[in-house]
N, C-alpha and C positions, 0 to 999 in steps of 0.2 A: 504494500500500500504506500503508497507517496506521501509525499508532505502535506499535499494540498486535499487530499483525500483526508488525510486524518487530521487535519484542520476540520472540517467539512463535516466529519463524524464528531468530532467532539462538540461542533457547536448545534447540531441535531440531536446529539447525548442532554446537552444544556437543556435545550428547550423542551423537550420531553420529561425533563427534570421538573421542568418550572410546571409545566401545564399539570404533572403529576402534582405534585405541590397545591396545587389549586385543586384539584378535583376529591382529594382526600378530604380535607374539610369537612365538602356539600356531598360526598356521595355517601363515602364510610361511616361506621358508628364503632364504639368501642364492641369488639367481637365479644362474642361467652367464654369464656373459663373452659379450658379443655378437658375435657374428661378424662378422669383419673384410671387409666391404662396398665397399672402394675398387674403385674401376673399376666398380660396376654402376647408378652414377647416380643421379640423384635423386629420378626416379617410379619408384613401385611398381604392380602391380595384385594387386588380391587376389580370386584367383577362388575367391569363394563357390559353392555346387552349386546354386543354383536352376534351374529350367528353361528360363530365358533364355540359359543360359551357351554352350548349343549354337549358337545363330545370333549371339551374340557370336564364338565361336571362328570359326566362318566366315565371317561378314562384314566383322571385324577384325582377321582375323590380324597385318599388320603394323602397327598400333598396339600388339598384345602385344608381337610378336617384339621394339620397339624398347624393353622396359619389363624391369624386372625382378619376376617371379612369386611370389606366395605362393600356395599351394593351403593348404584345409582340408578335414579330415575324412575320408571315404571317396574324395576325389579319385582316388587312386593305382588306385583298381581299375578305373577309366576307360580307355578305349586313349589319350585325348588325354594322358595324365601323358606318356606317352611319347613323343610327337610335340611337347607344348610344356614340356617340361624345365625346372617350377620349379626357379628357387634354394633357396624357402623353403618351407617346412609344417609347419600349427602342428594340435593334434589338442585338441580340449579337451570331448569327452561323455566321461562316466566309462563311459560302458558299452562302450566301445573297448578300455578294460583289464579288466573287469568282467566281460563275456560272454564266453566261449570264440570265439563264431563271429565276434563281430566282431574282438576282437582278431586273429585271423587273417584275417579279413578284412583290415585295413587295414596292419597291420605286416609282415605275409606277403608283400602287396603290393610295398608298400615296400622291403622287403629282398630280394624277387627282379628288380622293373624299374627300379631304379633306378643306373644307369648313369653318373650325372656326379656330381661334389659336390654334395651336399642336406643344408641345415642343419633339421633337424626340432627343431621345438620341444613340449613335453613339459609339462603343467601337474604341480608340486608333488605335487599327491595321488596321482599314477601312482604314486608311489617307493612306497606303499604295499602297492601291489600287481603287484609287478617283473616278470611272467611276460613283458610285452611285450620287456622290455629284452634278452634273448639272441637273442632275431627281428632285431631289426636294426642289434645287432652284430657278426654273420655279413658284414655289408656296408662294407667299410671306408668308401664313398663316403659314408655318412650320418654326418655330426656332430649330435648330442644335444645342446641347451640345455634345462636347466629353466626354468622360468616360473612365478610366484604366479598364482594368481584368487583369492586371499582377495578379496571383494567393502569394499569400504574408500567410505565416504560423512564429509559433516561439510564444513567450509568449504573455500572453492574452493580458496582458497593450501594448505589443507593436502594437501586430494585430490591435486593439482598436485605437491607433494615427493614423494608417495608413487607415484604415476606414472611420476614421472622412474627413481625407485630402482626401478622395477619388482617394488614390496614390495607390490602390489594393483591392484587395477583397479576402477572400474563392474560392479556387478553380473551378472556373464558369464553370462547366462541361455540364449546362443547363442555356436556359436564363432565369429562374424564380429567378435563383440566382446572378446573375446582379440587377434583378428586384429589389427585396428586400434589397441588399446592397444600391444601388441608393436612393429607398424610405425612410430607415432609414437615410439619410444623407437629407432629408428634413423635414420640419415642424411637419408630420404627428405624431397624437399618437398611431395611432391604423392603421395599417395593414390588411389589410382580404385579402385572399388567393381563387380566385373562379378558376373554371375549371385545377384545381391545382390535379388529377385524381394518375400521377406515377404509375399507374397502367401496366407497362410496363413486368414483371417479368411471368406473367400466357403468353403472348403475342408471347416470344422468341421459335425459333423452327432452329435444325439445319439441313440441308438436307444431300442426299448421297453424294456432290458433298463437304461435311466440308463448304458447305456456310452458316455464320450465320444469320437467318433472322428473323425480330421484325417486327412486325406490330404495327403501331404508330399512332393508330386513334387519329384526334383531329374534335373539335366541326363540323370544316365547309367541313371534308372528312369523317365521321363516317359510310357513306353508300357504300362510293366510293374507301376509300383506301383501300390498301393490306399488304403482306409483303413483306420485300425489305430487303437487305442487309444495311447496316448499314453504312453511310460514313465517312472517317475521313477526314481532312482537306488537304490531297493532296490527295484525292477522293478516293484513297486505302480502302477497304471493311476492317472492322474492326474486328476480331478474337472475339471469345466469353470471352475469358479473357480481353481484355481491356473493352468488352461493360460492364462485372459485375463488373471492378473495377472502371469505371468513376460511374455507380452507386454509388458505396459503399462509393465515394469521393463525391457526389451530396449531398447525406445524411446527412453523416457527417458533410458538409457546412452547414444545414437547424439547425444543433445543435449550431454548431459557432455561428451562424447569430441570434437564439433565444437570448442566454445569451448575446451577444453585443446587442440586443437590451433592455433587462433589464438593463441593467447599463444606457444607455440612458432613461430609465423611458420609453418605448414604449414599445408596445404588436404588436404582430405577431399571426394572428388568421385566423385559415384554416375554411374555411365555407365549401369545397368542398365532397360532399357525396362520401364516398368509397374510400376516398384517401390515398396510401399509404403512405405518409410524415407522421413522428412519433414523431415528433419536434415539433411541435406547437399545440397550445391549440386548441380546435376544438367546432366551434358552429355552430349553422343555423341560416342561413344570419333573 
């Protein structure tokens, strides 16, 4: 890189700095208290919904059993939620609180099969719109932490304090990247990545009508879903430009979130067959 290049980065470092700086304020609040983790070791798995995750569960069951679980997202209306009894689950599409049918979908879930302690994690802008919060406090076994995604960029060391404080993340374009921010900010040393697929890209197809549409199997619709237009957060169908650019920003995050976890002495390790993420080390489970 030349001079003028790393002129150039430094002063884009800066100003990323500053806008970050500002956005933590007005978007962040002080996160919950993290759940007190002794006794369940020092690997995690975080099982992503891709459609790998089914022949992960049966052909690895006791590499799970011997780990401790994070589920994300629609996980719970799976029959496995209740055969493998995450500890953790973090929820981070706004249209979980947003849409009538999902949120009952998921926290509906939640608050009737859930049977052991489950600490569910909760991003910041839910408190917004609170309809979810009396669903699964009907369940004493669920404890609620919030969680920032204010998206926070600008120099490494600073991205790195803001991390630790859990006042932002990498741009959380998907929830596996909550997920991973979250789990770095707990005990864990080791990371693994299951039904973690991103197999999204062969998927996309645009019709005669310019609508763009992805088919988004994960484990528990692999036979039943379709393709569908793409939502954005005020339900507007989302152009093919921004669906390839929150990609190329998801990505990009999975490279952030590697290196900040080497400096913390932690590994992040994709166990997941055929998955596209190009960031982390890759083994079978």
């Amino acid at each position: 890189m030349g001079k003028l290049d790393k002129i150039a980065e430094w002063g884009a470092n800066l100003e990323q700095t500053f806008l970050s700086l500002v956005k933590i304020p007005l978007l962040s609040r002080r996160p919950s208290p993290l759940p007190d983790l002794r006794g369940c070791g020092n690997e995690l798995v975080i099982l992503a919904n891709g459609p790998s995750l089914s022949s992960t569960v049966q052909q690895h069951r006791e590499f799970l059993d011997s780990k401790t679980l994070l589920a994300v997202n629609l996980f719970a209306t799976s029959p496995i939620f209740s055969e493998l009894r995450p500890e953790l689950y973090i929820i981070a599409d706004p249209l979980f609180w947003i849409v009538d049918e999902k949120r009952e979908a998921v926290f509906g879930s939640l608050a009737r099969k859930t049977e052991w302690p489950l600490h569910l994690f909760v991003p910041a802008r839910a408190l917004s719109d609170p309809k979810w919060r009396p669903i699964v406090e009907k369940n004493p076994n669920i404890a609620v932490h919030i969680y920032n995604t204010t998206p926070v960029e600008g120099f490494f060391s600073f991205e790195k304090w803001v991390y630790r404080k859990g006042l932002g993340m990498p741009r959380p374009h998907n929830v596996l990247i909550p997920a991973i921010a979250t789990a770095l900010r707990m005990p864990f040393k080791k990371i693994y990545l299951a039904g973690a697929d991103h197999s999204w890209l062969p998927e996309i197809t645009v019709n005669d009508d310019n609508e763009v549409l992805m088919h988004q199997k994960h484990f528990y619709d692999r036979d039943s879903s379709k393709a569908d237009t793409v939502k954005k957060e005020n339900l507007d169908s989302a152009h093919l430009h921004t669906i390839l650019y929150h990609m190329h920003v998801a990505f990009k995050a999975y490279f952030i979130l590697r290196d900040y976890a080497l400096t913390l002495g932690k590994e992040v390790i994709n166990i997941t067959p055929g998955s596209f993420i190009d960031a982390f080390k890759r083994e079978k489970p």
